[in-house]
Each structure stands twice: as C-alpha cells, then as structure tokens.
C-alpha positions in Angstrom: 49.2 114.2 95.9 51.4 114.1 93.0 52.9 110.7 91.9 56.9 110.1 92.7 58.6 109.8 89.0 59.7 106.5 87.5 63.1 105.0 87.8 62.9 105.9 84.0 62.0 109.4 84.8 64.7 109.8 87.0 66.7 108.6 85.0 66.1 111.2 82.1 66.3 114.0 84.1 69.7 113.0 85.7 71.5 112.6 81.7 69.9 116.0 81.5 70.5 117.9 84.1 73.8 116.4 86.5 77.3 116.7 86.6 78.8 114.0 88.2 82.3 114.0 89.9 84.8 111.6 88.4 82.4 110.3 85.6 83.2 110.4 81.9 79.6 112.1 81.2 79.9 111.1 77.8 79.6 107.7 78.9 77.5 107.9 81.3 74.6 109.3 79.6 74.4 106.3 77.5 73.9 103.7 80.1 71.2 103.1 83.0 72.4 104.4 86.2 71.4 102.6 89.4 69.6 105.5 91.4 69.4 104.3 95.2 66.7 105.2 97.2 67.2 103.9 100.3 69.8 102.0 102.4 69.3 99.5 105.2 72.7 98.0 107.2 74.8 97.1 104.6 73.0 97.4 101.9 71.8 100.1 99.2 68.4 99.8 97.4 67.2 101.4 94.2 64.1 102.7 93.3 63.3 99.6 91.7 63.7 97.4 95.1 67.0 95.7 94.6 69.5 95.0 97.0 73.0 95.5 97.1 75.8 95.2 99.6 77.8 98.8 100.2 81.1 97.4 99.4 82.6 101.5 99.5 80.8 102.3 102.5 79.3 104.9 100.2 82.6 105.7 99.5 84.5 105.3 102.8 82.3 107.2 104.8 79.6 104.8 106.3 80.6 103.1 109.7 77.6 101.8 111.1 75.4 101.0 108.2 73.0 102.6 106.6 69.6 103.6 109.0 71.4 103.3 112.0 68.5 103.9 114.8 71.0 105.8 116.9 72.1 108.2 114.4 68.7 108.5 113.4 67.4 109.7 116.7 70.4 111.9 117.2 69.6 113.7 113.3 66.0 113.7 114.5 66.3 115.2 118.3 69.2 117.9 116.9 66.4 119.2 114.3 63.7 119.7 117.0 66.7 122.3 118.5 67.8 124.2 115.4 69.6 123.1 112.1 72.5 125.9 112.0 73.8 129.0 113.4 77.1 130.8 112.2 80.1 130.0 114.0 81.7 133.2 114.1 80.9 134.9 117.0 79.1 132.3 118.3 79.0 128.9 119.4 76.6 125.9 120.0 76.7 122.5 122.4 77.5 119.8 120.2 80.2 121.7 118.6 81.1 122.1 121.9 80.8 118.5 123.4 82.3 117.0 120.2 85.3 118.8 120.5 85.9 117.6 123.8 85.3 114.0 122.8 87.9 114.0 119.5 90.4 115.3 122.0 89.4 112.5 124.3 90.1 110.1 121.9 92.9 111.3 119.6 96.5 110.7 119.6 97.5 112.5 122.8 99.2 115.9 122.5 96.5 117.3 120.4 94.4 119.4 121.8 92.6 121.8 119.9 89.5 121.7 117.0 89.0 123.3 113.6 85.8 122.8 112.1 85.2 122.8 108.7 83.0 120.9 105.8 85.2 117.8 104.2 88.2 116.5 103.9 89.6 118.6 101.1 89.2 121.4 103.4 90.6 120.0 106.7 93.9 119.6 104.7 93.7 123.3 103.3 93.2 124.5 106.9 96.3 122.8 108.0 98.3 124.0 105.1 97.6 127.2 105.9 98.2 126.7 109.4 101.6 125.5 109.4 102.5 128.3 107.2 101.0 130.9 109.4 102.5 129.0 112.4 105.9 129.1 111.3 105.7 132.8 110.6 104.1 134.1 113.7 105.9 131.4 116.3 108.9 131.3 114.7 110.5 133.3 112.2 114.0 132.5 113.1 113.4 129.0 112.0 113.5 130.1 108.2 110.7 131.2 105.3 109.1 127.5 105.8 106.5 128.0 103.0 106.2 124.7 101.0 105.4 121.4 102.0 107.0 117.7 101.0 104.6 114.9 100.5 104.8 111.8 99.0 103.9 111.0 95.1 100.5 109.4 94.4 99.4 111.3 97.2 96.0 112.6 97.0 95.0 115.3 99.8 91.7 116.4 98.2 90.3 118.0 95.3 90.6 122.2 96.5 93.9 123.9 94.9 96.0 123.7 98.2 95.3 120.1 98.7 95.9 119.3 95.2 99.5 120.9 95.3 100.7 118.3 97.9 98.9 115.5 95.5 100.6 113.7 92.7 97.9 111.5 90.7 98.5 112.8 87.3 95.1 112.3 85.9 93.5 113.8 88.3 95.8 116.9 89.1 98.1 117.2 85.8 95.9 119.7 84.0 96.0 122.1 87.5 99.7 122.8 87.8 99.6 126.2 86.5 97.0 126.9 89.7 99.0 125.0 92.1 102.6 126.4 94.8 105.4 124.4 94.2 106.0 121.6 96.7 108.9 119.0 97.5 107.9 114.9 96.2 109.3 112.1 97.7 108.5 108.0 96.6 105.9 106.3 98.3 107.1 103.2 100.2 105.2 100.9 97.5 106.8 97.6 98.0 104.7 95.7 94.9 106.3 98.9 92.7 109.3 99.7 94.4 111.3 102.7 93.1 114.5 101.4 93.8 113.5 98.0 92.8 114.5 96.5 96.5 112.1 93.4 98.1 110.6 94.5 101.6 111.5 93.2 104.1 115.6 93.2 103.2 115.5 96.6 102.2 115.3 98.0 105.7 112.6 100.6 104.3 116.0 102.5 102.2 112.6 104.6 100.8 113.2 106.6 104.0 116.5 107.6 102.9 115.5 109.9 100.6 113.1 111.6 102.8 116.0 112.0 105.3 118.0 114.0 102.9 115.4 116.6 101.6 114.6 117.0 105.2 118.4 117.9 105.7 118.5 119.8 102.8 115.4 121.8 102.7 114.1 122.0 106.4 114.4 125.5 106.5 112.0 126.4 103.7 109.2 123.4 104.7 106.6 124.1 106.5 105.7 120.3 106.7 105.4 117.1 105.5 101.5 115.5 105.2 101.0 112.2 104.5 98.0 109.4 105.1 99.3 107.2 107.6 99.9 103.7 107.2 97.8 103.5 103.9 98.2 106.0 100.6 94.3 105.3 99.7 93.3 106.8 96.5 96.5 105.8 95.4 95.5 102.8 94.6 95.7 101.1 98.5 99.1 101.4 99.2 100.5 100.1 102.5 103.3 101.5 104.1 106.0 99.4 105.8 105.5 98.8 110.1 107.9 101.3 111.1 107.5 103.7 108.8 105.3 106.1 109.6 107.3 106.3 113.3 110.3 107.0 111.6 108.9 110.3 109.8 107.5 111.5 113.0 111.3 111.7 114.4 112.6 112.8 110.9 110.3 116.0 111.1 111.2 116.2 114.8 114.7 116.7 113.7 114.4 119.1 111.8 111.2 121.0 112.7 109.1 120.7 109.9 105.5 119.7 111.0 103.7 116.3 110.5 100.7 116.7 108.9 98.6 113.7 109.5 95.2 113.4 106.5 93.1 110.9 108.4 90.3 111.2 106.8 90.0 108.0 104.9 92.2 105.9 107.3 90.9 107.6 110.5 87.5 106.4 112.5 88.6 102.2 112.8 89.1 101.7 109.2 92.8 100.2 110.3 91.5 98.2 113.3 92.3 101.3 115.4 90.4 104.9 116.0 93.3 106.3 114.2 96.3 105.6 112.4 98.4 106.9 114.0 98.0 104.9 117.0 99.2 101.8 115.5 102.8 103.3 116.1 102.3 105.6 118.8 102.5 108.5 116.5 101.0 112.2 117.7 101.5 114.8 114.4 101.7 118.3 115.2 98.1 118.7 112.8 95.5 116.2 111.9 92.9 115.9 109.2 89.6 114.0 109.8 86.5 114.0 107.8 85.0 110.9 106.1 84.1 108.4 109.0 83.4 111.6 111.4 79.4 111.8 111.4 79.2 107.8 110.1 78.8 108.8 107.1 75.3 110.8 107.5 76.4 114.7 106.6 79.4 116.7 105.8 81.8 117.5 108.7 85.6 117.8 108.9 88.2 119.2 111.6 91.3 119.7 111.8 93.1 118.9 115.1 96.3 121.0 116.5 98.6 120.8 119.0 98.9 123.1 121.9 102.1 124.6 120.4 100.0 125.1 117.4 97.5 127.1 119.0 99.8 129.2 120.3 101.1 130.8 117.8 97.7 132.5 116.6 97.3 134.4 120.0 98.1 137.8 120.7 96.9 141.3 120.7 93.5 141.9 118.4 95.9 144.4 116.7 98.5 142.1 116.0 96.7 140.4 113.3 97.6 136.7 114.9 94.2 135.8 114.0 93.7 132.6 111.8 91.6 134.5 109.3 90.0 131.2 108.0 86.2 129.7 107.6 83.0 128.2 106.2 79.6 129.4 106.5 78.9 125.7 107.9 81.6 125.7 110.3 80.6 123.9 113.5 77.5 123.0 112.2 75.2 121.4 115.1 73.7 118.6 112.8 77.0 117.4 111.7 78.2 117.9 115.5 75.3 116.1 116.9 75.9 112.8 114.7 79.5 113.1 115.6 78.9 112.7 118.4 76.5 110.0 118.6 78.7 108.3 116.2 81.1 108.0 118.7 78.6 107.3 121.3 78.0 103.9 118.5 81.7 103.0 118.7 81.7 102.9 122.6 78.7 101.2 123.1 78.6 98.5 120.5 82.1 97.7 121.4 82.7 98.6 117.3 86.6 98.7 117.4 86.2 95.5 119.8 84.1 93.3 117.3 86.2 94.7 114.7 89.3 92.6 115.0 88.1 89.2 114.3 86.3 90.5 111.0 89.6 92.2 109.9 91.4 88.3 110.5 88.9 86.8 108.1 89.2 89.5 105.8 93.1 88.5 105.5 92.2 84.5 105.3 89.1 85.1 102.5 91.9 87.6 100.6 94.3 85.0 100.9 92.9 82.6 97.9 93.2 86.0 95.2 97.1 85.4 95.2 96.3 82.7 92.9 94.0 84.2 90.3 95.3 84.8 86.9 94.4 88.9 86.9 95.9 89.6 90.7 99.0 90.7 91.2 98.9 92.2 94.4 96.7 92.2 97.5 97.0 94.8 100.1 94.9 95.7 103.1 95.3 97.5 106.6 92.3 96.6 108.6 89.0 96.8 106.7 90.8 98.9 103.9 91.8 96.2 101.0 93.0 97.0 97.8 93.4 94.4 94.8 95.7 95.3 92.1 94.7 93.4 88.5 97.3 92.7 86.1 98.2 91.2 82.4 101.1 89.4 83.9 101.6 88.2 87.0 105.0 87.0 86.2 106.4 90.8 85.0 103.8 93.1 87.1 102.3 94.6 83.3 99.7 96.3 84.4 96.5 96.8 82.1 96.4 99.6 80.2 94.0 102.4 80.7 91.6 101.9 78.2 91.2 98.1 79.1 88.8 99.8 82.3 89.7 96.0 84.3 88.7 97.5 87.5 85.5 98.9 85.6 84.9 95.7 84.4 85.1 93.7 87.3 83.3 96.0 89.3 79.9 96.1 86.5 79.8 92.0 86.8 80.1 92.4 90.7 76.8 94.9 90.6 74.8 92.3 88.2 75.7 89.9 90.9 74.6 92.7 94.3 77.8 94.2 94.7 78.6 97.9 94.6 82.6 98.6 94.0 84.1 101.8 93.2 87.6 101.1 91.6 90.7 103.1 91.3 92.3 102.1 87.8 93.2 98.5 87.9 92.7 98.4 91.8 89.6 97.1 93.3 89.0 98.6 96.5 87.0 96.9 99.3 86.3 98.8 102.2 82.9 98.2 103.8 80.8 99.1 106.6 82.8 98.3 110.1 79.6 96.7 111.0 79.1 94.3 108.2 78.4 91.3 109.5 80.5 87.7 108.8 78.6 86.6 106.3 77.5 89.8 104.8 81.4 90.1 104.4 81.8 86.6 102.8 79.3 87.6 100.2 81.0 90.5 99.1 84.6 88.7 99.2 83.0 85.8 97.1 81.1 88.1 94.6 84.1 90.0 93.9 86.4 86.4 93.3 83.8 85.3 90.7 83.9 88.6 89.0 87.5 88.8 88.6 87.3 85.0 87.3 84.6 85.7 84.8 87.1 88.7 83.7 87.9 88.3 79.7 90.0 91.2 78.4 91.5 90.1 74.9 
C-alpha cells in the first residue's frame, strides 16, 4: 500500500498544479498553505494535526459542524441507493421529499422548487425566470427585461449574476459580457450616501428606489437583493423596516422581488430565513450555501404559484422553462438536505441559537473601542468588523495595506481561520459552536487586531 504524500508533497504539487478562486497566485505560491485534512465540530485540522476553529463555517456554508453523525449516516444510507440520476425526465425521492420540506418551511406563498448546483446559479435561474415570466403572463405589463439591484451587491460569480452585482474588483473587468441593469445605494448607515445618521433619516435611502420604480417599472423585470444583510459587501446591515418597504414598492408597481438567500438563509440571522424577520414573501427566492450543511453542492430556486403559472401551456406553445444542470435534483445533495433540516428540528438549532447570537452582541461590544475598528455590524451569527486608519474621519486603509489580511494571518498562528473581505473581518461560524468555542474565536480575533502594526 502506497504511502499518503507529505504535507510538503502536497504542498508542491498544489503551487504546481491549482488554480485557486480569489487568490493572488503569485503570492500564494510563495508561502505554505494550510492543507486541511479533516474537520471535527468546529474545528478544521491539517495534515500535520493542528487545530483550528472554522470561523467561515468553510465559508458560510457549514451549520452543524464538521462530522456531523446525522449527516454522515444520511451521505452514507443515500450511497447504498444510487449517487445520481438525470432529472429530466425523471425524478427521485429526496428530490421529492425535500421539496416538500423547503415549501414547509419557507416564507409562505411560495410554493414551487428549482434545483440547481450553487448559488451563482439559483440567482441566474431566477433572472431568467422573471424575464420569461413577464413575457409569457404578461405582456401588457411592458418589455420588463432588466433588473435594479443595489451597489456593492454581489449575486454570484456566473455573467447573469454578476450583471446585478456591483463590487468593482471583482466584476469591473466583465462589463463588456454583462446586460445593462438599474443601481440604486445600499442602506449603509456607517457610509451613508447622502451623508444622513440612522435612525433620524427615516431610511431617505428608500427614496430613491421609490423613484426608479416609478420611473422605470415598465422595463424591470425585478429587483433582487440579500435581505437584511449585503454580505460580500463587506457585512452590510440594512435598516429594521427596510426590506418590508421594498416588498410593497415592487408590489406597486409590479416588478418582482427577488430574494438571494443563500448566504443569509438557513438561521444565519437567528431565523430560517430572512425574510421572516419582517414578514416578507418575494415572488422568487435563492438558497444554496447553508442547504445540505455545508456537505455538497445544492441550490434551488423557490417560486411563487403565480410564477409557475406562467410556464404552463400547450407542448407547442414553447412555455417551457428551457433551463438545467446535469446535477439537477441530485439525490446526495437532496438526501443531506434533508437530513439537515431534520438536524435543525431536532436539536432545537434555531432554539439554542438565540442566546449565542446575544453573547455575540455583548463579546462585540468591547471592539468599538480598539484603535483599528470603526464599525461593527452583525445580524445574528453574521458579524462584520470594519478596520480603519481613523476612527475619528472613517479613512479607511488602503488596499495594499491587506489589514484584514493581516489580522486574519496572526488569528491563524493563534487557531483561528478568517476569511476577510478588504478591510472587513467577517465572523460567521458554525450555528452549533458552542459558548466557549465562540469566546475563543471572539478573543483570538481582539488580540489580533491589537497586535495589528501597519506603519
């Protein structure tokens, strides 16, 4: 039996042979890359045997921890049954039973299920559903072919979803790919755009949408945004109120609400969804992420009833949504799905969540008064801390500085592992970390951001 290679093998042959996503390759093949082997709870381990606590939840997708026996047992038992079959054409009994179970427990009014394989594509599917929609249901309503989203929005990395994004670094170099959309600003209240203080401003951001959606309602086929909290965009939480008074905006004047879920659905804001923190339904809804507990690729995209109908008809009328993945429904995926819900109603997850998401906010509470932080912002167990030169003027550090890059390499040498976005330090771990697992991490990433020295 041939040996396993070395951590130093390994090593080698990644700087030779990978690609990885969002990584300055240049750099990266000059340093020594943790390569985890295994993950237990909370905590990753490299082939070497060191710990560290999942502050990312693997980026945003692990729920239960890693090696949950549940999941496990579900991967395991699916696998004894078969690991695919196509889709199209045919059909298979988790896909089935999951469906049921998402409609069970999303925003009511929704009804139907899309599969498909992540995020990027969930949003893509209900791009091209609300175009499609609008054309078959109704075409008096106008040519309704663009979309209005927010800035700093990020949808996803596929060409649809990057039109309705707006992180320049990410997306600038794309535009001549990409359909024109309709912008709006966020509701940033550390940056405001129209430099007002939250809570006097009576959320004026909204004005704005309120006037393209009187202006342009008749070419937009909807407006998507990530409720409650923009998440790649550096952790940014939206107003109480807000997202309630979009839903009756685009009510207004029929343009759809596109709801992208996938990093803020599955508890990460205290609730299954969102949405329900304002008693919001949209008319399409993106979920990935959180949706197998973060053990293989899945995504959906949910629709309303009125939705759905608006693709039926006659085989000869070409209502069809002609739309899919080789993957789609995949039983694997579907059978963690649905034991990951299965976790979440039996461990009482959402339950045992709310006391950890109130320490959260009291162990936060001491970073308003470290030189580097300017702003803390969190819904839930989604946190985001912003690092600035001054506090005093909001300067933040410039791009080459790498603060959050910084901050998070001293938290790994202390058993952390943090994925930053720019000058933002995002925390967002496992719903079942425990108290004092969470303590560590808060603590870890404090000293780290006091040992910070940028000249």
């Amino acid at each position: 039996m041939a040996r396993p290679p070395s951590t130093r093998q390994l090593i080698n042959w990644d700087h030779r042979y990978l690609w990885h996503p969002f990584t300055q390759m240049q750099e990266w093949e000059q340093e020594n890359p943790l390569i985890i082997e295994r993950g237990k709870g909370a905590y990753l381990i490299d082939t070497e045997g060191k710990k560290y606590l999942d502050g990312t939840s693997s980026i945003w997708v692990n729920l239960h921890g890693h090696r949950h026996p549940v999941l496990d047992r579900a991967l395991k038992k699916q696998l004894g049954k078969i690991a695919h079959s196509t889709f199209l054409g045919l059909s298979n009994p988790p896909a089935i039973e999951l469906a049921r179970e998402l409609i069970r427990i999303a925003p009511k009014g929704l009804t139907r299920v899309f599969y498909s394989d992540n995020g990027s594509t969930a949003v893509e599917i209900a791009l091209k559903m609300a175009v499609q929609y609008w054309q078959q249901r109704h075409p008096e309503a106008g040519p309704k072919n663009t979309f209005l989203h927010l800035k700093l929005a990020y949808h996803g990395d596929t060409i649809g979803a990057v039109s309705v994004g707006n992180i320049e670094l990410f997306h600038s170099r794309f535009k001549p790919l990409l359909f024109p959309t309709l912008e709006a600003e966020p509701p940033h209240c550390y940056r405001c755009p129209l430099n007002l203080t939250y809570p006097a401003c009576k959320v004026a951001c909204i004005d704005p949408i309120k006037q393209i959606l009187k202006a342009r309602h008749r070419d937009l086929a909807g407006f998507i945004i990530e409720p409650m909290m923009q998440a790649a965009a550096g952790m940014i939480r939206q107003p109480a109120g807000y997202l309630k008074q979009i839903r009756d905006l685009c009510t207004q004047y029929d343009v759809l609400l596109i709801a992208d879920e996938v990093a803020t659905g599955f508890g990460r804001t205290g609730k299954m969804f969102a949405c329900e923190h304002e008693q919001v339904t949209p008319d399409l809804m993106a979920i990935s992420k959180g949706l197998t507990g973060g053990y293989m690729p899945l995504a959906a995209t949910l629709a309303t009833d009125e939705i759905y109908q608006g693709f039926l008809g006659r085989y000869d009328e070409f209502k069809t949504f002609f739309h899919g993945h080789s993957f789609t429904g995949n039983p694997l995926g579907c059978a963690l799905a649905l034991a990951n819900l299965d976790v979440f109603k039996n461990e009482k997850t959402l339950v045992r969540l709310q006391p950890k998401i109130k320490l959260l906010v009291r162990l936060l509470q001491p970073f308003q008064d470290l030189l580097h932080v300017g702003d803390i912002r969190q819904a839930g167990f989604m946190a985001g801390i912003e690092l600035v030169r001054n506090r005093m003027t909001k300067e933040p550090y410039p791009f080459r500085a790498k603060a959050g890059h910084r901050v998070a390499t001293i938290a790994r040498s202390k058993g952390l592992i943090l994925r930053p976005i720019g000058n933002v330090l995002v925390l967002m771990p496992p719903l079942s970390t425990t108290v004092d697992e969470l303590k560590k991490m808060v603590e870890i990433i404090k000293e780290s951001i006091e040992t910070l020295q940028i000249d």
